[in-house]
C-alpha beads as a LAMMPS data file, in Angstrom:
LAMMPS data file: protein, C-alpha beads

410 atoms
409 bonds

1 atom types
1 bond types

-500.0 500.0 xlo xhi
-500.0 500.0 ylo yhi
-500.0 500.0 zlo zhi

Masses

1 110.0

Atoms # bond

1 1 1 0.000 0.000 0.000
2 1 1 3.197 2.246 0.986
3 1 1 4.620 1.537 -2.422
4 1 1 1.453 2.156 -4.476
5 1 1 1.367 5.459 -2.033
6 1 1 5.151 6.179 -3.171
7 1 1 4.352 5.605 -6.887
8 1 1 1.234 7.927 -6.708
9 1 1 3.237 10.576 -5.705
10 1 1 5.831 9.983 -8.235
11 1 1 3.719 9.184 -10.913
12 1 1 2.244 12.793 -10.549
13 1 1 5.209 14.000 -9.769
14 1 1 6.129 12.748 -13.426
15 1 1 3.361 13.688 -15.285
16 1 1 3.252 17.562 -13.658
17 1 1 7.191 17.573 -14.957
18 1 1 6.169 16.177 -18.514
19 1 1 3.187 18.688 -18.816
20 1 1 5.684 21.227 -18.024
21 1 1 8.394 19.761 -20.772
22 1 1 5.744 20.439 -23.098
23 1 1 4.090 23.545 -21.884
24 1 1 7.447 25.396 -22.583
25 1 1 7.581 24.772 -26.039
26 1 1 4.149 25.486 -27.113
27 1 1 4.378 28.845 -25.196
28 1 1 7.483 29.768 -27.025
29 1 1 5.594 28.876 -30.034
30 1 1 2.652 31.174 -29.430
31 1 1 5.055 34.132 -28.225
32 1 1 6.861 33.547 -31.873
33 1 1 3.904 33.812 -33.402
34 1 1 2.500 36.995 -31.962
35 1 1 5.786 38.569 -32.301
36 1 1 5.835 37.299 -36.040
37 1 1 2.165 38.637 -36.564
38 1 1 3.284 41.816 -34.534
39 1 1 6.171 41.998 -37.018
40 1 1 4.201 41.577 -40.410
41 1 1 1.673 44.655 -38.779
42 1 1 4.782 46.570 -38.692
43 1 1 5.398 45.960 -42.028
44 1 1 2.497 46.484 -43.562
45 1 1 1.665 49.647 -41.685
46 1 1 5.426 50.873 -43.012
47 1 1 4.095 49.828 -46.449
48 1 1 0.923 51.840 -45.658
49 1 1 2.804 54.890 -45.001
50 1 1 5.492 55.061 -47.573
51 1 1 2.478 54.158 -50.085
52 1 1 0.453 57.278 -48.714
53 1 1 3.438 59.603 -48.715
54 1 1 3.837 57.892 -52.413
55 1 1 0.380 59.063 -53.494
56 1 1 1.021 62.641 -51.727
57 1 1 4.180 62.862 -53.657
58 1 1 2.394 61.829 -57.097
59 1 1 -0.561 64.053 -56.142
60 1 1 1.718 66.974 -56.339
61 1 1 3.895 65.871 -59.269
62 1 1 0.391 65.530 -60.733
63 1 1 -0.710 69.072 -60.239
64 1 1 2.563 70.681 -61.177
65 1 1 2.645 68.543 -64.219
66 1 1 -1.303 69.803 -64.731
67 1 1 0.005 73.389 -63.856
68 1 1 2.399 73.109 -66.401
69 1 1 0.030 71.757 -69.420
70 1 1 -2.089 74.693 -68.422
71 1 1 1.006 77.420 -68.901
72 1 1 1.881 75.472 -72.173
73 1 1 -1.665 75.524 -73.508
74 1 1 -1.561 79.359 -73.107
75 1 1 1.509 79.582 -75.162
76 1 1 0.612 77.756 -77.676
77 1 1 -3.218 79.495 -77.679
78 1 1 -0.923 82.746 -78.153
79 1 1 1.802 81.401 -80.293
80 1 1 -1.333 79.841 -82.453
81 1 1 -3.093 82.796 -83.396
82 1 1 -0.226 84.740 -83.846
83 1 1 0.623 82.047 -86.623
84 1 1 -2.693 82.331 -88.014
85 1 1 -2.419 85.996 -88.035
86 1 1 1.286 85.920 -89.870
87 1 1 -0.186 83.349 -92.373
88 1 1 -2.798 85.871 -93.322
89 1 1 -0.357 88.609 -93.456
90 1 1 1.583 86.407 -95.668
91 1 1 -1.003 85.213 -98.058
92 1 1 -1.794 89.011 -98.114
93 1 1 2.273 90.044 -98.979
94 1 1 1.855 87.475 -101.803
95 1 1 -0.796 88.675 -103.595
96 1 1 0.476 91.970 -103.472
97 1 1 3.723 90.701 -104.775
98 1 1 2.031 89.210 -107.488
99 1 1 -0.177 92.596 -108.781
100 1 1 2.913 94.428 -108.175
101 1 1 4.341 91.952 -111.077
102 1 1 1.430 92.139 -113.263
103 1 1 1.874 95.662 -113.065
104 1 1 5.203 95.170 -114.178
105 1 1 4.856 93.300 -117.040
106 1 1 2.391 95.271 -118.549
107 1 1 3.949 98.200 -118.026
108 1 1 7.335 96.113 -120.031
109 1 1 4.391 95.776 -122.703
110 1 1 3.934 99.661 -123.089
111 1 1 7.524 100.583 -122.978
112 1 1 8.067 97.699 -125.577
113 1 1 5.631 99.166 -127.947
114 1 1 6.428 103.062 -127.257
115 1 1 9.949 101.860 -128.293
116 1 1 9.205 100.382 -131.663
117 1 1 6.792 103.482 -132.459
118 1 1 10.214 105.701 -131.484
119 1 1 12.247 103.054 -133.517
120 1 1 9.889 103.695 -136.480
121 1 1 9.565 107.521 -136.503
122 1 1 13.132 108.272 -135.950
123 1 1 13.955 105.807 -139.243
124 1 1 11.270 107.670 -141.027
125 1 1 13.026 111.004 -139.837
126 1 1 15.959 109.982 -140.932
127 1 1 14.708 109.093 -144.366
128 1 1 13.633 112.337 -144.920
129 1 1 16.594 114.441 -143.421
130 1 1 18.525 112.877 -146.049
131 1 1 16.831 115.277 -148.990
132 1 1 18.142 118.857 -148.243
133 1 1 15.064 121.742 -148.653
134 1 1 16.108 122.862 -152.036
135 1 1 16.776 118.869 -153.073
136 1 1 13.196 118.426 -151.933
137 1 1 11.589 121.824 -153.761
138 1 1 13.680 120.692 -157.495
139 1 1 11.863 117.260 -156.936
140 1 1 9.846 116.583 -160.054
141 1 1 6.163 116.725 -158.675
142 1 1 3.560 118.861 -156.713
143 1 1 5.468 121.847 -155.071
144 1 1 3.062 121.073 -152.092
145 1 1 3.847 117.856 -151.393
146 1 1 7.630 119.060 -151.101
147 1 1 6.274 121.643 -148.548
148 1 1 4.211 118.862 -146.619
149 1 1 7.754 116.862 -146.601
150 1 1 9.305 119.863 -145.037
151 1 1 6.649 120.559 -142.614
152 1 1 6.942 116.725 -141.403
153 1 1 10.389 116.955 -140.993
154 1 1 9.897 120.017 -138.762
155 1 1 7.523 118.309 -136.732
156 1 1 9.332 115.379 -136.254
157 1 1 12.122 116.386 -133.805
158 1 1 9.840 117.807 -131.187
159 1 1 7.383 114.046 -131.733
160 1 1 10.629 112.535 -131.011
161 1 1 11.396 114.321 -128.021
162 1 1 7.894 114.013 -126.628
163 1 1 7.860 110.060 -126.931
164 1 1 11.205 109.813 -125.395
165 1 1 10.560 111.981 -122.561
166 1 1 7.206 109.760 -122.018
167 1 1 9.367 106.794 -122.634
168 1 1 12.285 107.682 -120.075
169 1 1 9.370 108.449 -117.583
170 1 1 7.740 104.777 -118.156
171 1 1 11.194 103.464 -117.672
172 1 1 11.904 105.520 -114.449
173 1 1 8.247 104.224 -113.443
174 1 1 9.237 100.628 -114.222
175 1 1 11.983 100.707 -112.093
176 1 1 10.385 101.927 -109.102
177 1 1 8.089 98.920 -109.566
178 1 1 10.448 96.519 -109.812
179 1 1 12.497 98.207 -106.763
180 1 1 9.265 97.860 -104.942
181 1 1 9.160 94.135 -105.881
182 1 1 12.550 93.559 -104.438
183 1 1 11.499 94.973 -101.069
184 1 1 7.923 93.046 -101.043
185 1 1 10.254 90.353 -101.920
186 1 1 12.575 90.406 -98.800
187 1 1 9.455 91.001 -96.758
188 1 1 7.984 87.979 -98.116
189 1 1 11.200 86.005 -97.398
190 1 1 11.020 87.086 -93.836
191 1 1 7.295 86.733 -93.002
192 1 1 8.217 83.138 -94.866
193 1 1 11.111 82.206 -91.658
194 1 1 9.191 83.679 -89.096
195 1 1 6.845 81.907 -89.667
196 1 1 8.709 78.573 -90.105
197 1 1 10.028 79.292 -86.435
198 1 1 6.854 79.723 -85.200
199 1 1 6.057 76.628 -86.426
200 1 1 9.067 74.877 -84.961
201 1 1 7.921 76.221 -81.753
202 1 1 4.400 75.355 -81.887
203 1 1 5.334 72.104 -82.658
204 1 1 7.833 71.565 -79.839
205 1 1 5.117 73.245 -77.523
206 1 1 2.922 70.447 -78.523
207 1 1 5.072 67.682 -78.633
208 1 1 6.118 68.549 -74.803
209 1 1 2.144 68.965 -73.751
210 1 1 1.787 65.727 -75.086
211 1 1 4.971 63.989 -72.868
212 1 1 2.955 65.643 -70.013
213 1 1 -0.442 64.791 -70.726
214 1 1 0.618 61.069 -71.213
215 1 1 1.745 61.181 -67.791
216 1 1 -1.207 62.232 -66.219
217 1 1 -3.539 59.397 -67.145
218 1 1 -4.052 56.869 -69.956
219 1 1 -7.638 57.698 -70.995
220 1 1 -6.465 57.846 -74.204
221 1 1 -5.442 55.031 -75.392
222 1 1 -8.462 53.389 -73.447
223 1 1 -10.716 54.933 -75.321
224 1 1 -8.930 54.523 -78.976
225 1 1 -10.432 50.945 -79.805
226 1 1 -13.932 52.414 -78.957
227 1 1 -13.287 55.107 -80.958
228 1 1 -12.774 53.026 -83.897
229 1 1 -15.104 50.971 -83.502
230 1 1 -17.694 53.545 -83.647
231 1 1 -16.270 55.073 -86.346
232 1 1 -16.440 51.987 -88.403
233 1 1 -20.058 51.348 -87.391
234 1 1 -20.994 54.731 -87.866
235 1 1 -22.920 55.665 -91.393
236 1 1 -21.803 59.252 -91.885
237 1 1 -20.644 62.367 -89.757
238 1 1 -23.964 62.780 -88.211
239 1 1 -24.755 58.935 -86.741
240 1 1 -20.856 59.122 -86.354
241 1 1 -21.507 62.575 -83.863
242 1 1 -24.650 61.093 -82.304
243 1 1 -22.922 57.765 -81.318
244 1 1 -19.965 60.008 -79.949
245 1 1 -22.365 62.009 -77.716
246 1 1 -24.590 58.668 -76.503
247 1 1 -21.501 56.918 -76.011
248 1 1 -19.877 60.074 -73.529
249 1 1 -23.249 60.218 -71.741
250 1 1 -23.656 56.910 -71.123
251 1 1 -20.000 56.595 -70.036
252 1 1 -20.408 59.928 -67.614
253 1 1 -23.677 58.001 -66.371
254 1 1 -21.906 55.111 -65.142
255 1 1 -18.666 56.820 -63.870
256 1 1 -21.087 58.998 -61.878
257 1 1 -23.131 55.533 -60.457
258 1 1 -20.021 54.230 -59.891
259 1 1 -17.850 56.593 -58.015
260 1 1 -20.368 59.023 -56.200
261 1 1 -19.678 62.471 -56.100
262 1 1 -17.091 62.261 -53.657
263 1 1 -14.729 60.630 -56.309
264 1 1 -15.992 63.135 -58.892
265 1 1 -14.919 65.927 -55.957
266 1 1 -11.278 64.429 -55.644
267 1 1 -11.010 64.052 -58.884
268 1 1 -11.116 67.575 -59.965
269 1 1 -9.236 68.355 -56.700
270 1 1 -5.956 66.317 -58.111
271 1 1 -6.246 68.704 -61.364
272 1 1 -8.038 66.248 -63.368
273 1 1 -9.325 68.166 -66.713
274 1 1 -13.294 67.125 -66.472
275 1 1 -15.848 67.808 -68.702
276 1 1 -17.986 69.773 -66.951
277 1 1 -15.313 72.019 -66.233
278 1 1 -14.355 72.569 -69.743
279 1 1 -18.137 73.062 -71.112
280 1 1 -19.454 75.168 -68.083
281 1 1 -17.076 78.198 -67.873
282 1 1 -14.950 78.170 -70.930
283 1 1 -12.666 81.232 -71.797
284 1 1 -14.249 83.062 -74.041
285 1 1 -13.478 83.705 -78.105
286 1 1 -14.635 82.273 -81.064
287 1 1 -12.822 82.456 -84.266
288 1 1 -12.154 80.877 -87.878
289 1 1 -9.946 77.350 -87.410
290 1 1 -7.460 78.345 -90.028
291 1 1 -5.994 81.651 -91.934
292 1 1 -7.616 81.466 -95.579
293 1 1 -10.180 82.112 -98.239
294 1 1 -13.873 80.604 -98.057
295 1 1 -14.552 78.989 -101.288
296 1 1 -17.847 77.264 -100.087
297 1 1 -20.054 78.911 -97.978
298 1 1 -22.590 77.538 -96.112
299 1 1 -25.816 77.004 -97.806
300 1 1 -24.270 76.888 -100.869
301 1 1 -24.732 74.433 -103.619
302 1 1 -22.134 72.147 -104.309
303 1 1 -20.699 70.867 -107.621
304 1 1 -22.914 67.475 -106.980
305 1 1 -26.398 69.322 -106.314
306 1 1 -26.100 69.261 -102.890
307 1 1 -26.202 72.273 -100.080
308 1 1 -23.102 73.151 -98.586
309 1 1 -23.775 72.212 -94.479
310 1 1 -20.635 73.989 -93.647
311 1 1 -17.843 76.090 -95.007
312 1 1 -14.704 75.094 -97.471
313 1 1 -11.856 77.321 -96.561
314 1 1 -8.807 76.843 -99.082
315 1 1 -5.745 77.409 -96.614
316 1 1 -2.070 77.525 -97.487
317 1 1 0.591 74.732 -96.922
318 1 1 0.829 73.337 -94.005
319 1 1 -1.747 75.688 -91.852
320 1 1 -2.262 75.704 -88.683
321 1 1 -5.552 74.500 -87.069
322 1 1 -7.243 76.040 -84.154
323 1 1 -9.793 75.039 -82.299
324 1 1 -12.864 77.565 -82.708
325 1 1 -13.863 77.740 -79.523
326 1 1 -13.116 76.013 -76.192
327 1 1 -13.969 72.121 -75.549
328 1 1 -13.137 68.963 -75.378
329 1 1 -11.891 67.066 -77.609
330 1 1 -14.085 64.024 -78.688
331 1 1 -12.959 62.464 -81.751
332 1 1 -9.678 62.407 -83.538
333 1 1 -9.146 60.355 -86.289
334 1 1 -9.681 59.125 -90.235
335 1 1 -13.006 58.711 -91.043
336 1 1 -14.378 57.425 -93.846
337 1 1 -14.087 59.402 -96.842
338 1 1 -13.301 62.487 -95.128
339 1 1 -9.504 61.841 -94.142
340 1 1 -8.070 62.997 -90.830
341 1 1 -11.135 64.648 -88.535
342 1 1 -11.885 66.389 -85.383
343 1 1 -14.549 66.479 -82.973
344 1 1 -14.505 69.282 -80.907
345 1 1 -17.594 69.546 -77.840
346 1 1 -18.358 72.585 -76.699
347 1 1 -20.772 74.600 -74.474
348 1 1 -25.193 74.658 -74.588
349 1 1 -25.131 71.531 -77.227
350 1 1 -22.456 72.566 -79.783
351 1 1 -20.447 70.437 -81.787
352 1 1 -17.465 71.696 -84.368
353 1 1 -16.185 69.239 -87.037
354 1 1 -13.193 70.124 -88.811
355 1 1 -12.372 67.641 -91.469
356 1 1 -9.329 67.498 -94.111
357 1 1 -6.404 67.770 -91.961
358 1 1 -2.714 66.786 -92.902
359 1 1 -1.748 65.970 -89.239
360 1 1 -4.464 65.928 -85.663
361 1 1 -2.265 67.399 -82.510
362 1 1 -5.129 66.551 -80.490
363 1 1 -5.836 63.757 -77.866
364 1 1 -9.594 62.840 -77.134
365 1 1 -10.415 63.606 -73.766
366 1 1 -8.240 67.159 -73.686
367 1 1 -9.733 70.023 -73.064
368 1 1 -9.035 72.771 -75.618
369 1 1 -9.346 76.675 -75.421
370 1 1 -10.363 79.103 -77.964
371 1 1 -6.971 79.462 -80.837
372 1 1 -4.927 76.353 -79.500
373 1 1 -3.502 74.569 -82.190
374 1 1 -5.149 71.131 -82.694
375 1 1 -3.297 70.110 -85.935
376 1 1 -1.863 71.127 -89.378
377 1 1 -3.145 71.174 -93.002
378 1 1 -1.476 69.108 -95.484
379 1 1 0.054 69.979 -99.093
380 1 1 -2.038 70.432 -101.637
381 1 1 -0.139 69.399 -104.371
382 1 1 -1.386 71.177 -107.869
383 1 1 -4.392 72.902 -105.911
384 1 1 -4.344 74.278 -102.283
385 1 1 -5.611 72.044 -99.398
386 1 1 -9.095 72.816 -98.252
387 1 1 -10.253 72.599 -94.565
388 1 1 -13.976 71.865 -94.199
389 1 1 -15.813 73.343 -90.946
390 1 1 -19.373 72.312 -90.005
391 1 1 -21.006 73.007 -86.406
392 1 1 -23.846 71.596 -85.127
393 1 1 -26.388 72.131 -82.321
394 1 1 -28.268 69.170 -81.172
395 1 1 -27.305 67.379 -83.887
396 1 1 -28.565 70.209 -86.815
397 1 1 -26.149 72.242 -88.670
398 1 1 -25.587 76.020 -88.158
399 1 1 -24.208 78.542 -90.285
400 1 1 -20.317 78.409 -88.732
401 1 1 -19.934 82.166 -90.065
402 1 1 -22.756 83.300 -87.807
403 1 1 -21.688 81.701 -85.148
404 1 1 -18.236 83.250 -84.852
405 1 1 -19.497 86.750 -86.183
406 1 1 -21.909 86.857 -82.849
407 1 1 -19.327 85.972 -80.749
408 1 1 -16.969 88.938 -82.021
409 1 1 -19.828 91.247 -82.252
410 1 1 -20.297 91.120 -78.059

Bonds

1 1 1 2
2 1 2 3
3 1 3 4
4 1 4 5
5 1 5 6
6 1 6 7
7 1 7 8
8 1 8 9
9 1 9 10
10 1 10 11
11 1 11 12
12 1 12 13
13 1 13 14
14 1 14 15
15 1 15 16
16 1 16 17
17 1 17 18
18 1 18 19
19 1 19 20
20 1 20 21
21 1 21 22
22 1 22 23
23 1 23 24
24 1 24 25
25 1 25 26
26 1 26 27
27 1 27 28
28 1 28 29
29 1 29 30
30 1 30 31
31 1 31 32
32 1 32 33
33 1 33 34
34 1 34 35
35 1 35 36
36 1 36 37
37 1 37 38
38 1 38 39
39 1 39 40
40 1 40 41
41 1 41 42
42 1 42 43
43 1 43 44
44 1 44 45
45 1 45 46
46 1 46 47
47 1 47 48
48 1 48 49
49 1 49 50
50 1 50 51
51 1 51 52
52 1 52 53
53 1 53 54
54 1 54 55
55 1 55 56
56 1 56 57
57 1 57 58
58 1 58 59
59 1 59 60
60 1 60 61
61 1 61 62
62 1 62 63
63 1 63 64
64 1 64 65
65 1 65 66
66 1 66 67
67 1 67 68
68 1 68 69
69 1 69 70
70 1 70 71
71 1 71 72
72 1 72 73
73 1 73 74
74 1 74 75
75 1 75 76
76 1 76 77
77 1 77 78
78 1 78 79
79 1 79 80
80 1 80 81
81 1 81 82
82 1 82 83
83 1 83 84
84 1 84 85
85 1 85 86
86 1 86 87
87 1 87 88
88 1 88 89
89 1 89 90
90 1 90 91
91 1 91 92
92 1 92 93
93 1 93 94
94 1 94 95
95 1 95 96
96 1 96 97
97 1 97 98
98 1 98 99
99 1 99 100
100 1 100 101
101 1 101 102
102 1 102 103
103 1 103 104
104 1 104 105
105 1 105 106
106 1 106 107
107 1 107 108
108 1 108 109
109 1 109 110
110 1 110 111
111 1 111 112
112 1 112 113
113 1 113 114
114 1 114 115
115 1 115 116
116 1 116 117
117 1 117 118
118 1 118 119
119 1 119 120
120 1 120 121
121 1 121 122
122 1 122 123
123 1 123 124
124 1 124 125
125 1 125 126
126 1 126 127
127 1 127 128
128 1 128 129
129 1 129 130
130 1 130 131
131 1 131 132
132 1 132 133
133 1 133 134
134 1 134 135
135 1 135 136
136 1 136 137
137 1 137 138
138 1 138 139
139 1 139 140
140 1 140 141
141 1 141 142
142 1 142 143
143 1 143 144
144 1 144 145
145 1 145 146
146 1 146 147
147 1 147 148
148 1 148 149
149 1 149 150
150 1 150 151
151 1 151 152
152 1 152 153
153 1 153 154
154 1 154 155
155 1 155 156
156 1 156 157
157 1 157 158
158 1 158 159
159 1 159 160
160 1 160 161
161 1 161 162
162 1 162 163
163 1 163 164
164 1 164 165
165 1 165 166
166 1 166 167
167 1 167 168
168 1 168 169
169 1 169 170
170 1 170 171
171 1 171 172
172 1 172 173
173 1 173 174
174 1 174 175
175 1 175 176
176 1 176 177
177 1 177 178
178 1 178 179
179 1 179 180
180 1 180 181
181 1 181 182
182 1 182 183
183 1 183 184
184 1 184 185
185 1 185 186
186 1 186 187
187 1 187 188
188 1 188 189
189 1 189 190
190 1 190 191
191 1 191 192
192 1 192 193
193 1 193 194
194 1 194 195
195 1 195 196
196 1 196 197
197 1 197 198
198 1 198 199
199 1 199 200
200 1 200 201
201 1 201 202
202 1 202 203
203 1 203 204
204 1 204 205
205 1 205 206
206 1 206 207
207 1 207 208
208 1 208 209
209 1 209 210
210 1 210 211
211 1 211 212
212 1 212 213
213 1 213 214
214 1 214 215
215 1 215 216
216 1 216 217
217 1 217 218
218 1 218 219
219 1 219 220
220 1 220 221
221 1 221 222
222 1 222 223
223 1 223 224
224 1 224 225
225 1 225 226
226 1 226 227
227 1 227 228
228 1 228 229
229 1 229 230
230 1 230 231
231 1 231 232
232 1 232 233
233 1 233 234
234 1 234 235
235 1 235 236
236 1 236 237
237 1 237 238
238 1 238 239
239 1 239 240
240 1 240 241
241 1 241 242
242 1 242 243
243 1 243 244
244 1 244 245
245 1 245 246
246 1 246 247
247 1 247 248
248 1 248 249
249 1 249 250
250 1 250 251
251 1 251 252
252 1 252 253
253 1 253 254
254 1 254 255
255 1 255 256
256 1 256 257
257 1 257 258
258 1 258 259
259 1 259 260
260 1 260 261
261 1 261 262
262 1 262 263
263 1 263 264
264 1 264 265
265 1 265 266
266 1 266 267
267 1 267 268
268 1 268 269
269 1 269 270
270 1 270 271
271 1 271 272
272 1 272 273
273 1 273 274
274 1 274 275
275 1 275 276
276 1 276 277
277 1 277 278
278 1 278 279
279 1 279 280
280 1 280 281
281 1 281 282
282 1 282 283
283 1 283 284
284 1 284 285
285 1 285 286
286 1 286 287
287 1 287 288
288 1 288 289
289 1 289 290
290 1 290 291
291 1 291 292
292 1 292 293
293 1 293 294
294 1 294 295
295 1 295 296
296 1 296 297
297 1 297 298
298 1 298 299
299 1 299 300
300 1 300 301
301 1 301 302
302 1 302 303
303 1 303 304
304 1 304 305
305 1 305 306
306 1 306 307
307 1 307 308
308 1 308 309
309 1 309 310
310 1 310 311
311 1 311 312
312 1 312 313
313 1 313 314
314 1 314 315
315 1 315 316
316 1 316 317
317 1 317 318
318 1 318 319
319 1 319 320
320 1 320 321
321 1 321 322
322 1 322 323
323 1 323 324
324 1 324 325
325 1 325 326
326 1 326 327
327 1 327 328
328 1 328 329
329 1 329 330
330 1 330 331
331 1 331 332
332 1 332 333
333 1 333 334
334 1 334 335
335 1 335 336
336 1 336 337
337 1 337 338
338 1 338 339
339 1 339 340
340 1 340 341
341 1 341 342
342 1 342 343
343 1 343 344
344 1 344 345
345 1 345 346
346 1 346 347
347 1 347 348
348 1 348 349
349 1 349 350
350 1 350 351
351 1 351 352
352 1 352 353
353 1 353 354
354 1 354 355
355 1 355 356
356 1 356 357
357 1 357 358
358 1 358 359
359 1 359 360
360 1 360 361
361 1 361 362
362 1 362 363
363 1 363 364
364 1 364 365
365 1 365 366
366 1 366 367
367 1 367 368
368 1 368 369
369 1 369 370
370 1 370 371
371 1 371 372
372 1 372 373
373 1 373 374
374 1 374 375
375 1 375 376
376 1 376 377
377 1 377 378
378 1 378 379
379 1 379 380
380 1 380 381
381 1 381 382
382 1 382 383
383 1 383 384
384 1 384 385
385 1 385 386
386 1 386 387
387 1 387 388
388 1 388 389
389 1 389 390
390 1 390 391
391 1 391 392
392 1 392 393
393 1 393 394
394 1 394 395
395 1 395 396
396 1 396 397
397 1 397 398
398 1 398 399
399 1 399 400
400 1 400 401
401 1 401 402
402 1 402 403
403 1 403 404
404 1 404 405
405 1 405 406
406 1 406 407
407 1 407 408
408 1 408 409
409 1 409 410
């Protein structure tokens, strides 16, 4: 009984010591793996904080980036029109150049034909100074006819002298002219690299906008396959316009479901370029897209029995484009049958359409103001290009001339 007394004692003597032995262990264990969760929370919450500081940094990188498209599309709004004005100013040097030529050659004409009149009286002078008076009076003949001689003879010196003074003052008139040409020449030649450095500077304006502008977001390129596939769905410029508009409202409709005005809010508050924004209070101006003549007006019949639903405006090489008023750009792209177009939405329902472009400078989704460069014409080869201009309101055409007139006029 004294041993089975013993044994009890040991035996739970033993088992107390083995629950210890493995007590130890599995505490150690738990303590390792608080300290490893405690560890990993560290971690994360370092993550957490170098990601927010991350965003804050980007945030402002993102608003002095925006800051910077915004100073760039001024310059290039200024550095537009004053290419559009020194086109014009060209175009007008030229013409002048040209009637100053005309001018020029006919007056060559004149002096040409004054000379061979001279050339003819002075041989028919000298024809007749070769007979002496008396010679002339012994002639066999009418006595009167040898006085009529005489009399003609008389008379020719001072014809002479009158013809060559007019002559010598055609002359001195025809080199005036041409002295004129040479100066509207060298102006011409001028206005011609000024404005090729404009041009160079415009484009390197543009082409630094657009290394910013890809930075800020990628809406873009996102939105290119749609793009085309509307286009290629799309019957003509009008279901092409309405599908463009649907397609942006449904789009705004879900982004707005989606993210709540709160995103909308901190949206706009990182500098994004919205919409709204651009439609609601635009800077104000209106004007022509490009320097040039109107060929078709709007109304007009066309060569095919049609009416003209917007204007044809024959430009020179390689014109600039401006946007007419400010925007957002919607589509920009080949279309069919029309070449390179642009889609520009505006304010209270408007719609510009400028269609025959050489080159687009213009990204849909970008906001545009009033004179900013949005592309360049092509060359026209044997006849000048021509850009075609239509706007629409609610999807029916208006008279583009009006339009820009009324906004000039207030």
């Amino acid at each position: 009984m004294k041993a089975l007394r013993g044994w009890g004692r040991r035996g739970a003597g033993a088992i107390l010591a083995l629950a210890l032995a493995f007590s130890l262990p599995a505490a150690a264990q738990q303590r390792s793996a608080e300290e490893q969760k405690a560890q990993e929370l560290r971690r994360i919450e370092s993550e957490l904080a170098a990601t927010r500081a991350k965003q804050q940094q980007l945030a402002q990188q993102q608003k002095a980036i925006q800051a910077e498209v915004e100073q760039l599309r001024a310059q290039l709004t200024v550095s537009g029109r004053s290419a559009s004005e020194n086109e014009k100013a060209l175009t007008d040097l030229e013409g002048a150049l040209r009637d100053l030529e005309t001018d020029a050659d006919d007056k060559r004409v004149t002096i040409a034909l004054r000379r061979a009149e001279l050339v003819e009286l002075l041989a028919t002078s000298q024809r007749l100074a070769q007979f002496p008076p008396i010679a002339m009076l012994m002639q066999p003949g009418d006595p009167q006819d040898a006085i009529r001689a005489g009399l003609i003879i008389g008379g020719t010196v001072p014809a002479v002298q009158e013809r060559l003074q007019i002559l010598r003052g055609e002359l001195d008139e025809l080199a005036k002219v041409d002295d004129t040409i040479r100066r509207q020449r060298d102006r011409v030649s001028t206005q011609v690299r000024g404005l090729a450095q404009e041009r160079t500077q415009i484009a390197a304006l543009l082409k630094r906008k657009e290394a910013l502008e890809e930075q800020l977001d990628t809406e873009a390129d996102k939105s290119g396959a749609k793009l085309k596939q509307l286009a290629g769905s799309a019957k003509d410029l009008r279901d092409l316009l309405e599908k463009l508009v649907a397609d942006r409202q449904a789009d705004e409709r879900r982004r707005a479901d989606e993210a709540g005005r709160a995103a909308v809010r901190r949206e706009q508050a990182a500098g994004h370029i919205d919409l709204g924004d651009a439609l609601i209070t635009p800077k104000a101006g209106r004007t022509l897209p490009v320097s040039g003549k109107i060929t078709g007006a709007y109304g007009q019949a066309t060569d095919v029995g049609a009416t003209a639903r917007g204007l044809s405006i024959e430009t020179r090489n390689g014109a600039l484009v401006l946007s007419p008023a400010a925007g957002k750009i919607i589509f920009s792209g080949p279309f069919r049958g029309y070449g390179l177009i642009l889609i520009v939405e505006h304010r209270d329902g408007y719609h510009s359409l400028l269609a025959g472009l050489g080159r687009l400078d213009a990204t849909v989704g970008r906001a545009v103001d009033p004179g900013e460069p949005v592309g360049v014409m092509g060359e026209g080869g044997d006849h000048a290009p021509v850009l075609y201009f239509e706007l629409r309101r609610q999807g029916q055409t208006l008279n583009p001339q009006t339009w820009v007139s009324a906004q000039r006029a207030n």
